[in-house]
LOVEXZA-681625 format. One line per field, with one value per residue (C-alpha): residue in one letter; residue number from 1; x, z, y. Coordinates in Angstrom, 3 decimals, decimal comma. Example, Ala and Ser with C-alpha at 12.3 -4.5 7.8 and 13.67 -1.06 7.14 Angstrom:
2
code: [A | S] .
pos: [1 | 2] .
xx: [12,300 | 13,670] .
zz: [7,800 | 7,140] .
yy: [-4,500 | -1,060] .
END
This chain:
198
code: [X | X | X | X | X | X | X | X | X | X | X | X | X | X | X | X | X | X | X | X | X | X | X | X | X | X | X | X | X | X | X | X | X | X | X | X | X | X | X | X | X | X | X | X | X | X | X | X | X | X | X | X | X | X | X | X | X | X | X | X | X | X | X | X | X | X | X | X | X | X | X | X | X | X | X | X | X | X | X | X | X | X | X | X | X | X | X | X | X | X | X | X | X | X | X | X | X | X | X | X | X | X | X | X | X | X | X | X | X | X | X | X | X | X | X | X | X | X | X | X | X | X | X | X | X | X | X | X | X | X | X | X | X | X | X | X | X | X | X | X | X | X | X | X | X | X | X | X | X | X | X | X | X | X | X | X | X | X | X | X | X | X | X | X | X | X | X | X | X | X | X | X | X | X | X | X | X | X | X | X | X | X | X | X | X | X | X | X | X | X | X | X | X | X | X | X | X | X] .
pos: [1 | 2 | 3 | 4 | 5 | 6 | 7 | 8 | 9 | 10 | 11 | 12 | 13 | 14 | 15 | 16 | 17 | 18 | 19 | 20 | 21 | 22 | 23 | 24 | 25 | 26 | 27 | 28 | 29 | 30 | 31 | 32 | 33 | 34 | 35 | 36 | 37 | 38 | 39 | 40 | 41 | 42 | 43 | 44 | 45 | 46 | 47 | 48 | 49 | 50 | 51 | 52 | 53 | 54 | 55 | 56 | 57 | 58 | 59 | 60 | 61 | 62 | 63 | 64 | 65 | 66 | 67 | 68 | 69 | 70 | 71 | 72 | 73 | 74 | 75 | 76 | 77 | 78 | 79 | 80 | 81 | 82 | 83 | 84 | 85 | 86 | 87 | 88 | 89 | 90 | 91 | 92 | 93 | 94 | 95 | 96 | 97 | 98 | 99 | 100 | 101 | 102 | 103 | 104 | 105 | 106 | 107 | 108 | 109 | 110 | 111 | 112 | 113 | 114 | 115 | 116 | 117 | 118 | 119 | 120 | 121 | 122 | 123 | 124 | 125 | 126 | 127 | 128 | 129 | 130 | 131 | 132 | 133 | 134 | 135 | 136 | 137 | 138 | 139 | 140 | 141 | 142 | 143 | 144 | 145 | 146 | 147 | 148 | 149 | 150 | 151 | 152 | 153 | 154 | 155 | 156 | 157 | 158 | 159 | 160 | 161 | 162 | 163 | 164 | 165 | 166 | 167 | 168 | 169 | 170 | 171 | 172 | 173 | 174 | 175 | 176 | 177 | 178 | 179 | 180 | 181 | 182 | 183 | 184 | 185 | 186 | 187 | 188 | 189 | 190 | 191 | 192 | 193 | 194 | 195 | 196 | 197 | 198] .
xx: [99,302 | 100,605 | 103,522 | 101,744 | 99,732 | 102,261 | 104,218 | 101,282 | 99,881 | 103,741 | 104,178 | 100,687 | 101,340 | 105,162 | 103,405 | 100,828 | 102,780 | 105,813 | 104,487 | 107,550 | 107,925 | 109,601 | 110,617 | 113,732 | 112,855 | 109,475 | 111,719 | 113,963 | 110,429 | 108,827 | 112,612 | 113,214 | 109,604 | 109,688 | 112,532 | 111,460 | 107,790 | 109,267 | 112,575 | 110,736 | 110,036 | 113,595 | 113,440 | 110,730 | 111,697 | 108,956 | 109,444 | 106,432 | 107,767 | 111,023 | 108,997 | 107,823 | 111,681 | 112,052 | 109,994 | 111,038 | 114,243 | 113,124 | 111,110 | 113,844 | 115,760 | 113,509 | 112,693 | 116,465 | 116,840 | 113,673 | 114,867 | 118,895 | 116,848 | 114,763 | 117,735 | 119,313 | 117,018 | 115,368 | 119,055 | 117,659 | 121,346 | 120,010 | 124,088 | 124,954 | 122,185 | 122,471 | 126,497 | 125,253 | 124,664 | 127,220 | 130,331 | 130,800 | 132,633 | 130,482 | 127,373 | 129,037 | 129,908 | 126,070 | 124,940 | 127,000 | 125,871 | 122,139 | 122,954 | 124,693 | 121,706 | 119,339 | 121,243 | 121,045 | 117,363 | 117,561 | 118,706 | 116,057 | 112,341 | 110,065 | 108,131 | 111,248 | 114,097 | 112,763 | 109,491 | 110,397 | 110,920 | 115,196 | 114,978 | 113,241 | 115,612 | 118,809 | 117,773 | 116,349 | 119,160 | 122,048 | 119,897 | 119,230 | 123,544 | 124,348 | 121,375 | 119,391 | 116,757 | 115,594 | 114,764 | 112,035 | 110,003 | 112,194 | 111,150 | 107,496 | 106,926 | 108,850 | 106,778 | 103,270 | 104,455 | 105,000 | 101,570 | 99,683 | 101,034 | 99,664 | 95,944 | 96,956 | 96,411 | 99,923 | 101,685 | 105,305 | 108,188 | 107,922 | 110,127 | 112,860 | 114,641 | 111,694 | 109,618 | 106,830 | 105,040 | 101,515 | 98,808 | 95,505 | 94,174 | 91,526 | 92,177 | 93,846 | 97,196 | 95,444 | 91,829 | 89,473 | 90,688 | 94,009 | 92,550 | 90,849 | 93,860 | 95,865 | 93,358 | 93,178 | 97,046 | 96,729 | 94,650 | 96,248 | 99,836 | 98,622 | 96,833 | 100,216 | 101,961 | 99,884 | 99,240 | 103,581 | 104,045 | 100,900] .
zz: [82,410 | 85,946 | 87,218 | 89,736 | 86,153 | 84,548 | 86,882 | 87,784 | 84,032 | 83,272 | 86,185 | 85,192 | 81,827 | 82,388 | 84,452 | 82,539 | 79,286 | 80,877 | 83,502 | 86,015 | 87,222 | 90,343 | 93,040 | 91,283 | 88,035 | 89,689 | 91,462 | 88,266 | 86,401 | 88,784 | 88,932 | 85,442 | 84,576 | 87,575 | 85,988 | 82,529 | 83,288 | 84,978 | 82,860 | 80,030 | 82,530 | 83,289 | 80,440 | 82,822 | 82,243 | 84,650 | 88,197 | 88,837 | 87,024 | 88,603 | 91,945 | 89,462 | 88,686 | 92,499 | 92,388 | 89,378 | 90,837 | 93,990 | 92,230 | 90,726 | 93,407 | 95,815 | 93,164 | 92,962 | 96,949 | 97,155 | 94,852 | 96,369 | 100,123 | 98,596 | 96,626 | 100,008 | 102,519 | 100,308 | 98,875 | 95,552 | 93,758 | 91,565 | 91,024 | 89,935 | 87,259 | 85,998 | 85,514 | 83,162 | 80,485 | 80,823 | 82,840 | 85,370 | 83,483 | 80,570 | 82,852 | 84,354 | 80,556 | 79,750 | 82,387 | 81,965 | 78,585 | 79,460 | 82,360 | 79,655 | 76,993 | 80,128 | 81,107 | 77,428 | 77,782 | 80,584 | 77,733 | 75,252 | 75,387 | 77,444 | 75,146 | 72,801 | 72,639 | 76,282 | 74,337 | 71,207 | 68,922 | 69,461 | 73,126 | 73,457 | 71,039 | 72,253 | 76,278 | 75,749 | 73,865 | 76,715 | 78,995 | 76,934 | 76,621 | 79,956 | 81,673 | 78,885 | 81,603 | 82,581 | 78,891 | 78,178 | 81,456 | 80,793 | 76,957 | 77,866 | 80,585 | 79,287 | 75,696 | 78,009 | 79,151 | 75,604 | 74,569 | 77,534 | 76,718 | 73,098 | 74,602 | 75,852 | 73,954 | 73,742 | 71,436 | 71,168 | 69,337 | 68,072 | 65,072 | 67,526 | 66,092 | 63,725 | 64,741 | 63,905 | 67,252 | 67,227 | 69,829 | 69,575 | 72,059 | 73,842 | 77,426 | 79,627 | 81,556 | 84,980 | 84,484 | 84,531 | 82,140 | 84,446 | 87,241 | 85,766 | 84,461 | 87,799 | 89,427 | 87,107 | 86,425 | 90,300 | 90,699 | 87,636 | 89,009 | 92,374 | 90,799 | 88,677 | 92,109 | 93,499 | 90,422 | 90,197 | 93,834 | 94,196] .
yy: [108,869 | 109,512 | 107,330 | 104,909 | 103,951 | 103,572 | 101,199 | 99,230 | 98,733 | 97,650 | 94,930 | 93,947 | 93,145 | 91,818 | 89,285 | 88,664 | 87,986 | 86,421 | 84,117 | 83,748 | 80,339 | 80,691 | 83,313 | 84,069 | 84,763 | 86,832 | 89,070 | 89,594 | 90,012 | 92,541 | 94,415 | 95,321 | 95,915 | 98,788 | 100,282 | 100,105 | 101,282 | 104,349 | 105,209 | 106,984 | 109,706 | 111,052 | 113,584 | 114,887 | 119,254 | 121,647 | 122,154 | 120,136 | 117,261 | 117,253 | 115,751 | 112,859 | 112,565 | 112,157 | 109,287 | 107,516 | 107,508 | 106,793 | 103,343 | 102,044 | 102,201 | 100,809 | 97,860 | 97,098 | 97,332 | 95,108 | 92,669 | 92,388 | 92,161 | 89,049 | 87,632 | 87,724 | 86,395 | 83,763 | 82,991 | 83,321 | 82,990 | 86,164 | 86,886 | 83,734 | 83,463 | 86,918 | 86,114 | 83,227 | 85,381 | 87,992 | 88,507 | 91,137 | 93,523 | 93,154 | 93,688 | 96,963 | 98,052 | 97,782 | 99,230 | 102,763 | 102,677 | 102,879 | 105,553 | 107,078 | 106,638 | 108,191 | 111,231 | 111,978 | 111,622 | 113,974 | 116,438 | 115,773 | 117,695 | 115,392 | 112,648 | 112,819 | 110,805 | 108,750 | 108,047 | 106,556 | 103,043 | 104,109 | 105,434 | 101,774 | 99,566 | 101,171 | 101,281 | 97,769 | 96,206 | 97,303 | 95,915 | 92,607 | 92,480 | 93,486 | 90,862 | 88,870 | 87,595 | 91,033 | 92,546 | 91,304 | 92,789 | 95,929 | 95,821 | 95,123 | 98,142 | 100,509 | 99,587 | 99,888 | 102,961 | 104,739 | 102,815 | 104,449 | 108,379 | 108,027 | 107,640 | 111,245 | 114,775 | 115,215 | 113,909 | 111,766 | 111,787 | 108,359 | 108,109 | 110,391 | 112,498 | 113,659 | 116,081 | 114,583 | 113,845 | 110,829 | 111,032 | 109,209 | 112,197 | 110,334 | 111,144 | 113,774 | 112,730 | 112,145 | 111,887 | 109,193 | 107,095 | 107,443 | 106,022 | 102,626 | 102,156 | 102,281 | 99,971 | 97,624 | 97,419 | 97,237 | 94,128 | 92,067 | 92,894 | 91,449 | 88,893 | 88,320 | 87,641 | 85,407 | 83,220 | 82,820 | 82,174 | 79,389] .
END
């Protein structure tokens, strides 16, 4: 599936499943879920696929800038609630590890290490030590993400590092299937947003 499916289908479905309660923990929700329905793409190899790089990098980053810029002028105290669970240092500690875990992504054949049960467990558990209230939108995209590339032909490297690579083959990458997807991950995610904030 393209990337604007796969980050709307994995806001949708943090949403959906998680049901923020208030503007805080909906920015936190919509945050992590960018970056996990996008971080599964950084082991992204062709020349063609190093523009989708761009922009996974380039949606994380906004989705962190977006969130600090709300934090900040709604005063949502996002600092002081993340620190609950996990001290500064400890945070920092976490968070090299799962830069760490992606540049070794980077390294690994596309739908490999990225796309499978340990890429998820190990990415998802530093995030879960370094800032418990964001795994489980991280865990849930980044999960929705793997789900949506089996409906493609090609196959992933589930049970990384086996060869042994699963697809149920039922649609190209970007076809049609592609785009009912992205509209419908569209209209639940803003459907998502309005249902938390009301």
């Amino acid at each position: 599936m393209t990337g604007k499916t796969h980050f709307v289908c994995g806001e949708a479905l943090a949403l959906c499943l998680l049901h923020p309660d208030s503007p805080r923990t909906l920015v936190l929700c919509l945050g992590a879920a960018a970056v996990g329905s996008v971080i599964p793409d950084v082991d992204v190899t062709t020349s063609t696929s190093h523009r989708e790089l761009v922009r996974i990098v380039s949606v994380a980053g906004a989705a962190l800038l977006l969130g600090w810029a709300l934090n900040t002028a709604f005063q949502l105290g996002i600092e002081r609630f993340l620190l609950r669970y996990a001290g500064a240092q400890e945070m920092a500690a976490w968070a090299v590890l799962f830069l760490g875990l992606c540049v070794f992504g980077t390294t690994q054949p596309h739908r490999s290490f990225m796309h499978s049960l340990m890429g998820l467990a190990l990415l998802t558990f530093c995030v879960w030590r370094g800032a418990e209230p964001l795994a489980g939108a991280f865990f849930i995209a980044m999960a929705s993400h793997i789900l949506l590339d089996l409906l493609n032909r090609r196959g992933l490297r589930l049970l990384y590092p086996s060869r042994w690579s699963w697809s149920l083959g039922l649609c190209p990458a970007d076809g049609v299937a592609d785009r009912v997807l992205c509209a419908v991950g569209g209209v639940l995610t803003a459907a998502g947003v309005v249902v938390c904030l009301v």
